[in-house]
FIZAPA-402377 format. One record per residue (C-alpha): residue number from 1; residue in three letters; z, x, y. Coordinates in steps of 0.25 Angstrom, whole numbers, padded with zeros to 4 digits. Layout:
BEGIN
+-----+---------+-------+-------+-------+
! num ! residuo !     w !     u !     v !
+-----+---------+-------+-------+-------+
! NUM !     Ala !     Z !     X !     Y !
...
+-----+---------+-------+-------+-------+
//
This chain:
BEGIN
+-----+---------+-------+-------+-------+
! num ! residuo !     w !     u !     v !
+-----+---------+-------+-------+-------+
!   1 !     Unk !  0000 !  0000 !  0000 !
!   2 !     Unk ! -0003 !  0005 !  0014 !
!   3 !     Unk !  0008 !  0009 !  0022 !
!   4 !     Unk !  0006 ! -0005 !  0034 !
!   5 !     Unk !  0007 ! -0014 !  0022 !
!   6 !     Unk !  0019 ! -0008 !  0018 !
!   7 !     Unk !  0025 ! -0007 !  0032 !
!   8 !     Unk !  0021 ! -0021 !  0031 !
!   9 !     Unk !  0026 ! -0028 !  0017 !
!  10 !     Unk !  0037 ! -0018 !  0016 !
!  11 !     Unk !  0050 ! -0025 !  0014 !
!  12 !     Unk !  0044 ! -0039 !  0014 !
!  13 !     Unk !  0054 ! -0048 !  0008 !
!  14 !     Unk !  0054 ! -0063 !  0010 !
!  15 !     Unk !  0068 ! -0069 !  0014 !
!  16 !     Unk !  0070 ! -0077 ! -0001 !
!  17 !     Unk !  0079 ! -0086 !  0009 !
!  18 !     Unk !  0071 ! -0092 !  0020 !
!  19 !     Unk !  0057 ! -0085 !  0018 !
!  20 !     Unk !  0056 ! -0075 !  0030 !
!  21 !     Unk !  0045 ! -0065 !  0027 !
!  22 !     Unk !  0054 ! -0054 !  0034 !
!  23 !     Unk !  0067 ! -0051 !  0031 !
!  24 !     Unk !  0076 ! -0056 !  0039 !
!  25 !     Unk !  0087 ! -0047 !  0046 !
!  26 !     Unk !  0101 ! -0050 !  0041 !
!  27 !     Unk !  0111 ! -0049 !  0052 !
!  28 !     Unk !  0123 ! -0048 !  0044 !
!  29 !     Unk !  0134 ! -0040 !  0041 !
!  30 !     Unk !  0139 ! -0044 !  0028 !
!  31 !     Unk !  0133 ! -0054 !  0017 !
!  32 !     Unk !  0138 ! -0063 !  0007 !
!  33 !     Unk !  0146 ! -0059 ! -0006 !
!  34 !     Unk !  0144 ! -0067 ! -0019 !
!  35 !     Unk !  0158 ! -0064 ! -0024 !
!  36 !     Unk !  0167 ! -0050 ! -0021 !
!  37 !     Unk !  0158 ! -0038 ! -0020 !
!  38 !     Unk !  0147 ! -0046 ! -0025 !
!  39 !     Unk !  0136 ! -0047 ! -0015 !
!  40 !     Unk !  0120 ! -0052 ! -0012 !
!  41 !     Unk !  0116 ! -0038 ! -0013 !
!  42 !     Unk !  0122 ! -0035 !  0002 !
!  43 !     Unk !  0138 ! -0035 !  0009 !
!  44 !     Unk !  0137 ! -0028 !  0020 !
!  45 !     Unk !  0125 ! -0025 !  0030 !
!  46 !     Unk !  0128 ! -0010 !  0033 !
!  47 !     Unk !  0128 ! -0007 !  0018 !
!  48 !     Unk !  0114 ! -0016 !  0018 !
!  49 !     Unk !  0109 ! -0027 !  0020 !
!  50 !     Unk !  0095 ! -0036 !  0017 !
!  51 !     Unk !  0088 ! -0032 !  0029 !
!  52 !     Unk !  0091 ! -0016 !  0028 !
!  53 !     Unk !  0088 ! -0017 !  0013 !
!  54 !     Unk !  0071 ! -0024 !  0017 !
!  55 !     Unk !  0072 ! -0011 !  0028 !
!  56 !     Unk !  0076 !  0000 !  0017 !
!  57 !     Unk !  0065 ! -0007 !  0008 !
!  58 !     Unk !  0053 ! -0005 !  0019 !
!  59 !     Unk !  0056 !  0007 !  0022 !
!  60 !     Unk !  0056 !  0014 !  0008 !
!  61 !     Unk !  0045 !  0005 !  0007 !
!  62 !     Unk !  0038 !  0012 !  0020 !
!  63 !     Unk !  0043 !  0026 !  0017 !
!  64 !     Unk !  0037 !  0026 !  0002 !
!  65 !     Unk !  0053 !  0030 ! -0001 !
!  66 !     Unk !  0061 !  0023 ! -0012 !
!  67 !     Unk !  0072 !  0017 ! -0003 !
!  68 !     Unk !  0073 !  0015 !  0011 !
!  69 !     Unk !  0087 !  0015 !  0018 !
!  70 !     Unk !  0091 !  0011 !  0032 !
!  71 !     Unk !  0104 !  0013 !  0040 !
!  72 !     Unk !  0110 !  0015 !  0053 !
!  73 !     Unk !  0118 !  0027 !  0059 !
!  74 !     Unk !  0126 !  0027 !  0070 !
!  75 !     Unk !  0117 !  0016 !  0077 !
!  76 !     Unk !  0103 !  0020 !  0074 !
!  77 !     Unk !  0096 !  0019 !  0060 !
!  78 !     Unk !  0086 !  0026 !  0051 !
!  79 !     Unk !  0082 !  0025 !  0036 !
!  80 !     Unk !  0080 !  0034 !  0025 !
!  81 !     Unk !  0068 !  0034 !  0014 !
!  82 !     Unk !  0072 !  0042 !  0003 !
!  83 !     Unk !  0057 !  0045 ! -0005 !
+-----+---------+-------+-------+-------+
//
């Protein structure tokens, strides 16, 4: 695939709840848990979150790496793509 269709489709995941095309941005700091220590698959938004997770994706997928991580320092951010 050439690399603007890929810049393009990367990361496209359908919203399963209301059908938005993009992912929606979760302003939360915390989610639901089922039971005591059992969550959805996130607690805490600085650990991680939905809409980090679709940013890490599209950037291995962009970079050709296997993972894609994003974080934030001392107020600015930046990612790392390890090949």
């Amino acid at each position: 695939m050439k690399f603007e269709t890929i810049a393009i489709h990367a990361g496209e995941r359908p919203d399963v709840t209301f059908g938005a095309i993009s992912v929606p941005i979760y302003q939360t700091s915390t989610f639901v848990f089922e039971d005591v220590g059992k969550t959805r698959g996130y607690d805490y938004s600085r650990t991680a979150n939905p809409t980090r997770k679709v940013l890490e994706d599209t950037i291995a997928q962009l970079e050709g790496g296997k993972a894609g991580f994003a974080f934030a320092t001392e107020g600015s951010g930046g990612y790392y793509c390890p090949t």
